[in-house]
PDB file of N, CA, C and O in Angstrom:
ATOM      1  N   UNK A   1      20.617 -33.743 -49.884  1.00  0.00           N
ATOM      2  CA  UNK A   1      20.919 -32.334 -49.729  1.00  0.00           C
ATOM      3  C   UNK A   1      20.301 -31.524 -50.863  1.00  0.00           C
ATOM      4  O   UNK A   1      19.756 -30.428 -50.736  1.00  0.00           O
ATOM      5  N   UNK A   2      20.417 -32.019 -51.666  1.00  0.00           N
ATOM      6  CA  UNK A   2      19.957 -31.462 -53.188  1.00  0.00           C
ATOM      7  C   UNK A   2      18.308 -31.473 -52.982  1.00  0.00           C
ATOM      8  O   UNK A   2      17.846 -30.367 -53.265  1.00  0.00           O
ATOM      9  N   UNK A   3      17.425 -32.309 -52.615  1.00  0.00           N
ATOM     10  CA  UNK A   3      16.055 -32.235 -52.266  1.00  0.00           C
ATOM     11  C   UNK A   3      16.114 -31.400 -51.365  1.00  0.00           C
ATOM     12  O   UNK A   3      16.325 -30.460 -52.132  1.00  0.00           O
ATOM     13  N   UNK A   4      16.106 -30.861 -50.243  1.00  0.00           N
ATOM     14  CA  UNK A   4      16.075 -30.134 -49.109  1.00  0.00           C
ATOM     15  C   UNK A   4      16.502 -28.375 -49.840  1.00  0.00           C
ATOM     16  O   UNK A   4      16.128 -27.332 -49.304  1.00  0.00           O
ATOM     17  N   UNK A   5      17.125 -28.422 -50.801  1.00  0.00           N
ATOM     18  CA  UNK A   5      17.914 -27.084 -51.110  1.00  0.00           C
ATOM     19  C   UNK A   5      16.839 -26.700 -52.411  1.00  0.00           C
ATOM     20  O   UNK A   5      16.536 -25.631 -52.940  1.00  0.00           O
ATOM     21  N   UNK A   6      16.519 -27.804 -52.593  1.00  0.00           N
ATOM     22  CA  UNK A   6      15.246 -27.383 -53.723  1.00  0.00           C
ATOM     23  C   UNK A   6      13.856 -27.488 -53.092  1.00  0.00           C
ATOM     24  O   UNK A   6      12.935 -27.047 -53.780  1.00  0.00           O
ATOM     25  N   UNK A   7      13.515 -28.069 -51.739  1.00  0.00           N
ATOM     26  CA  UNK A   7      12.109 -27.422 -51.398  1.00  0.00           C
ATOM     27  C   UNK A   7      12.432 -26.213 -50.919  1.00  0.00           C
ATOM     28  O   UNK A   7      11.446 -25.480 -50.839  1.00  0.00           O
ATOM     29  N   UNK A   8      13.928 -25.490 -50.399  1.00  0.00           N
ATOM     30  CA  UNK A   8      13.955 -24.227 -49.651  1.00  0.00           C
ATOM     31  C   UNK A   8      13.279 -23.333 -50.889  1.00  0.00           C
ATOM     32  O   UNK A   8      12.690 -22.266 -50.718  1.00  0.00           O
ATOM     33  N   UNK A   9      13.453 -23.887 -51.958  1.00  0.00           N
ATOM     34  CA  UNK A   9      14.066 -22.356 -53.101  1.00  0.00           C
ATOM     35  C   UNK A   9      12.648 -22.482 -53.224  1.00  0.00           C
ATOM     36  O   UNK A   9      12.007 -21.480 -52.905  1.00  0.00           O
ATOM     37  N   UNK A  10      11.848 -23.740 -53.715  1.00  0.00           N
ATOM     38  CA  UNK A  10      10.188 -23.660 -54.180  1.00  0.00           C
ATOM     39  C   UNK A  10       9.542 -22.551 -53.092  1.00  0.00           C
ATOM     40  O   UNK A  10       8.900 -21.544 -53.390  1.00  0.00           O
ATOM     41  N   UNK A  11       9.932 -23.069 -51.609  1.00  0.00           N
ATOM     42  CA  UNK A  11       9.096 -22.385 -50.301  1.00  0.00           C
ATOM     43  C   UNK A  11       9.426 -20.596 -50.974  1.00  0.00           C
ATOM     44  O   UNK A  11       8.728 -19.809 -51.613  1.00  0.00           O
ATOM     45  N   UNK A  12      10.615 -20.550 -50.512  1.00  0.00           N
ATOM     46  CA  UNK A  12      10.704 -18.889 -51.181  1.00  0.00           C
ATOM     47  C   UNK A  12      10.245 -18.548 -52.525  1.00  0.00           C
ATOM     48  O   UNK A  12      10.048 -17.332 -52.532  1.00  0.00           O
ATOM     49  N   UNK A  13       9.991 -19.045 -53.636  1.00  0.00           N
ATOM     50  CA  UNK A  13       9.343 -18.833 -54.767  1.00  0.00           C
ATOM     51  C   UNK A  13       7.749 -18.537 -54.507  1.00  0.00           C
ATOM     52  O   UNK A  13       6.960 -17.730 -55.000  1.00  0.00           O
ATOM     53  N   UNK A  14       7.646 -19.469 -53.596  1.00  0.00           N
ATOM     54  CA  UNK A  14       5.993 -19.161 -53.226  1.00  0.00           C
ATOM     55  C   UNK A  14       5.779 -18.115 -52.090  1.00  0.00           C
ATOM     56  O   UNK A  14       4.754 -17.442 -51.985  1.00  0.00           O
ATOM     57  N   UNK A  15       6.637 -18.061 -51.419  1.00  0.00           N
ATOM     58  CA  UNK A  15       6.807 -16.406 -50.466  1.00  0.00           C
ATOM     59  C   UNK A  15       6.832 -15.737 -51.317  1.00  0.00           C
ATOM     60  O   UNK A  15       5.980 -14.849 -51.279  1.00  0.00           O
ATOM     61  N   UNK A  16       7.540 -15.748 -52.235  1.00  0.00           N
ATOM     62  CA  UNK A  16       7.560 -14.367 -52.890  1.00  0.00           C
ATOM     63  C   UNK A  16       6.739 -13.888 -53.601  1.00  0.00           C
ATOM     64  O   UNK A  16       6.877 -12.733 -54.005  1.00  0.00           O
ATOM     65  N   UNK A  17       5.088 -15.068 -54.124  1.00  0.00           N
ATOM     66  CA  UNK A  17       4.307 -14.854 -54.897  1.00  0.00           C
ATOM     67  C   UNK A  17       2.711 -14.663 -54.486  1.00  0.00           C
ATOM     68  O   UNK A  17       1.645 -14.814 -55.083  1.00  0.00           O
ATOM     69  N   UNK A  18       3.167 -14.192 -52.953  1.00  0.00           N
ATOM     70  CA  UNK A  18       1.411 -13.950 -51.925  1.00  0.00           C
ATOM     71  C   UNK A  18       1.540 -12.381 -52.407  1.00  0.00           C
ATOM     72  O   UNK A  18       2.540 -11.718 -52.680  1.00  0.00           O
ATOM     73  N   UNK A  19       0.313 -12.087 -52.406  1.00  0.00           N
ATOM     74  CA  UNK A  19      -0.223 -10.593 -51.546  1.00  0.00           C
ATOM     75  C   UNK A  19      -0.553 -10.271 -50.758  1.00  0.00           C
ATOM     76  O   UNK A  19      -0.843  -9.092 -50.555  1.00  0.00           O
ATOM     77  N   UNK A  20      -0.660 -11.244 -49.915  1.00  0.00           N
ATOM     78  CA  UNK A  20      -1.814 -10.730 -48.773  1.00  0.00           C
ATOM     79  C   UNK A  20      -1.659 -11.539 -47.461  1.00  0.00           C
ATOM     80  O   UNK A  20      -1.053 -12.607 -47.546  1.00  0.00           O
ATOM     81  N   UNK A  21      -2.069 -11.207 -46.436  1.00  0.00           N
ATOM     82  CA  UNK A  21      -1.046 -11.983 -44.986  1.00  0.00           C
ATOM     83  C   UNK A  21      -1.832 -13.399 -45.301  1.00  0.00           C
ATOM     84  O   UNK A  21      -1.109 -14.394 -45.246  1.00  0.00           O
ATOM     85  N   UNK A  22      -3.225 -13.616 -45.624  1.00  0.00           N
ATOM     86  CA  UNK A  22      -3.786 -14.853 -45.673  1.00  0.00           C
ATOM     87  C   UNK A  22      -2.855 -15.731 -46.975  1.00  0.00           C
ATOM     88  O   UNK A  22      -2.942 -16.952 -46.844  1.00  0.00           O
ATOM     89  N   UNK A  23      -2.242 -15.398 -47.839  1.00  0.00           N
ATOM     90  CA  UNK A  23      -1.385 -16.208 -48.815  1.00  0.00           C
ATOM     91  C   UNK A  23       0.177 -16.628 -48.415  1.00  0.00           C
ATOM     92  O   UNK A  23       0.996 -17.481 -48.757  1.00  0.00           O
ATOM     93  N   UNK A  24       0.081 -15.345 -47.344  1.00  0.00           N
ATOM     94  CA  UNK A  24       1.280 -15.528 -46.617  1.00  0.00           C
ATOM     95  C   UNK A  24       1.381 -16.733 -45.999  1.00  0.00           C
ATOM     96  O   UNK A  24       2.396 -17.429 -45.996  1.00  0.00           O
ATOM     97  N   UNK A  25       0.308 -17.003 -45.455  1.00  0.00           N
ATOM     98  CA  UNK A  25       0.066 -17.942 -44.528  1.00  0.00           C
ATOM     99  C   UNK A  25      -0.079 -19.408 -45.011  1.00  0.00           C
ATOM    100  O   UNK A  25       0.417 -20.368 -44.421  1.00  0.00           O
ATOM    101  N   UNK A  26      -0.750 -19.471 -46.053  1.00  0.00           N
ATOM    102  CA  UNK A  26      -1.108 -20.634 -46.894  1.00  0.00           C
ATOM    103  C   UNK A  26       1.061 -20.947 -47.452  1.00  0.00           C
ATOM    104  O   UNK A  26       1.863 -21.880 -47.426  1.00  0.00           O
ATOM    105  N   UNK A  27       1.052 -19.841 -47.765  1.00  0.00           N
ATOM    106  CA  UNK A  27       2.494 -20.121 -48.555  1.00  0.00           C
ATOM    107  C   UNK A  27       3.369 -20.594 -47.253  1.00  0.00           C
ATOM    108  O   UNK A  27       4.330 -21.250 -47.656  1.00  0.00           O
ATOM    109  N   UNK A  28       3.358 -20.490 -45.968  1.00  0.00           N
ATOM    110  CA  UNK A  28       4.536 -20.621 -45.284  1.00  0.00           C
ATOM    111  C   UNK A  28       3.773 -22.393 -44.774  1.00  0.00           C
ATOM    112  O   UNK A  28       4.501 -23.338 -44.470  1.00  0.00           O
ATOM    113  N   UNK A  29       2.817 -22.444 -44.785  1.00  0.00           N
ATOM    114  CA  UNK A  29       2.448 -23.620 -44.010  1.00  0.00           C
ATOM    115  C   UNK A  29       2.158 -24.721 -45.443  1.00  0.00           C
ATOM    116  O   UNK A  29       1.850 -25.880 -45.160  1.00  0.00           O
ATOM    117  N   UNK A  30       2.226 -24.468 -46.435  1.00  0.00           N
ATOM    118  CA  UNK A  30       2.307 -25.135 -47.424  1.00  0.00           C
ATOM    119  C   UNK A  30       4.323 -25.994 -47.456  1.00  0.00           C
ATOM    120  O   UNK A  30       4.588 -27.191 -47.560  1.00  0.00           O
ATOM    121  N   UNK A  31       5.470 -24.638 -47.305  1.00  0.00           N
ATOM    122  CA  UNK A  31       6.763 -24.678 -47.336  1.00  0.00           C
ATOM    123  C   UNK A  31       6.990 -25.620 -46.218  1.00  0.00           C
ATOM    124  O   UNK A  31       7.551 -26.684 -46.480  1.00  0.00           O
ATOM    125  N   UNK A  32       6.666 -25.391 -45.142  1.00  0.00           N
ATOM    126  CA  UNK A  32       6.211 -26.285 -43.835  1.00  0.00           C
ATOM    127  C   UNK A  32       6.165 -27.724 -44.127  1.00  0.00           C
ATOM    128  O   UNK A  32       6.898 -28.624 -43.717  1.00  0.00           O
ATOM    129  N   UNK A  33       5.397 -27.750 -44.728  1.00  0.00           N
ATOM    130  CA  UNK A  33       4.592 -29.067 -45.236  1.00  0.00           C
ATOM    131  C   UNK A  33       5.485 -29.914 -46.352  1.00  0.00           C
ATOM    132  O   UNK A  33       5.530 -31.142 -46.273  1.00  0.00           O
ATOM    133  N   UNK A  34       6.130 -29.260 -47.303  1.00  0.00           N
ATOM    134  CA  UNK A  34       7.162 -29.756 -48.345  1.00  0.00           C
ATOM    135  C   UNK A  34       8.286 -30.077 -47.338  1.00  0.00           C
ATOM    136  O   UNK A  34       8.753 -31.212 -47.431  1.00  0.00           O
ATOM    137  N   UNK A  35       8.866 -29.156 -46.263  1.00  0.00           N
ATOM    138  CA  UNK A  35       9.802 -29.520 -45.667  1.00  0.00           C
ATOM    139  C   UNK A  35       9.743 -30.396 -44.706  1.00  0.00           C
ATOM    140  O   UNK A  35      10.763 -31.085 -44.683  1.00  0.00           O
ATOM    141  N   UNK A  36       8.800 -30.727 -43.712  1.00  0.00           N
ATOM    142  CA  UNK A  36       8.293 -32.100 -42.854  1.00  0.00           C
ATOM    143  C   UNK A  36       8.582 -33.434 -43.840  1.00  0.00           C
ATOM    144  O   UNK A  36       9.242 -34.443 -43.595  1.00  0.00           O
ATOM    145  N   UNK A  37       7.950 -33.111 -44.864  1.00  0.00           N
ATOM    146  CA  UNK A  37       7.673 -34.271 -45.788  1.00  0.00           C
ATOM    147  C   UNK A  37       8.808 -34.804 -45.958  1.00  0.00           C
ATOM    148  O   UNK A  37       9.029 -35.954 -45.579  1.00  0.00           O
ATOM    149  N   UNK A  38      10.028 -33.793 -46.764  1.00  0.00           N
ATOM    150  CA  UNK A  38      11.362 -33.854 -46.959  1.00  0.00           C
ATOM    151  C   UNK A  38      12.360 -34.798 -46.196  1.00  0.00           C
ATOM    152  O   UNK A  38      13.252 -35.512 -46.652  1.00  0.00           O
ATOM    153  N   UNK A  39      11.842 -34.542 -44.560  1.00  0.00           N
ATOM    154  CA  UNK A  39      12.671 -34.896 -43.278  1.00  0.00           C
ATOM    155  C   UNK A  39      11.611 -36.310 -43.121  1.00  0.00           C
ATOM    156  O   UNK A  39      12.011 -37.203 -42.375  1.00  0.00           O
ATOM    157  N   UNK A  40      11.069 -36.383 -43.408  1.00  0.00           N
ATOM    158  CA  UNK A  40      10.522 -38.032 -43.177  1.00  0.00           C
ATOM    159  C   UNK A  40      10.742 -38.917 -44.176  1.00  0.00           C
ATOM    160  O   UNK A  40      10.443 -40.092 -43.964  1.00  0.00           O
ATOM    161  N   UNK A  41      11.387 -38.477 -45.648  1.00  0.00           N
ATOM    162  CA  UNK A  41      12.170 -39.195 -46.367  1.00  0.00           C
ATOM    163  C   UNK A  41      13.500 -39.736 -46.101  1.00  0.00           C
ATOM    164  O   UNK A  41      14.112 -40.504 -46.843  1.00  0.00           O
ATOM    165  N   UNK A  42      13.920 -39.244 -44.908  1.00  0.00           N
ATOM    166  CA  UNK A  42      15.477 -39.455 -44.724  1.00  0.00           C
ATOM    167  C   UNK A  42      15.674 -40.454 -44.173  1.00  0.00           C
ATOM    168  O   UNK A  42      16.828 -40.808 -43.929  1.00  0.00           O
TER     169      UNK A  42
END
């Protein structure tokens, strides 16, 4: 639970640090990617 609650917070740390819809994009499919990863550890 504690892994899962700490890739949420990284994903929003990195939302919150785009400018631009293309970083947007990198940032949500990057969060994506930490969280898949997350769920195949379980």
């Amino acid at each position: 639970m504690k892994r899962t609650l700490f890739v949420l917070m990284a994903s929003l740390y990195l939302l919150a640090g785009c400018n631009t819809i293309e970083g947007l994009g990198k940032d949500i499919k990057t969060g994506g990617e930490k969280v898949e990863e997350a769920a195949k550890k379980k």
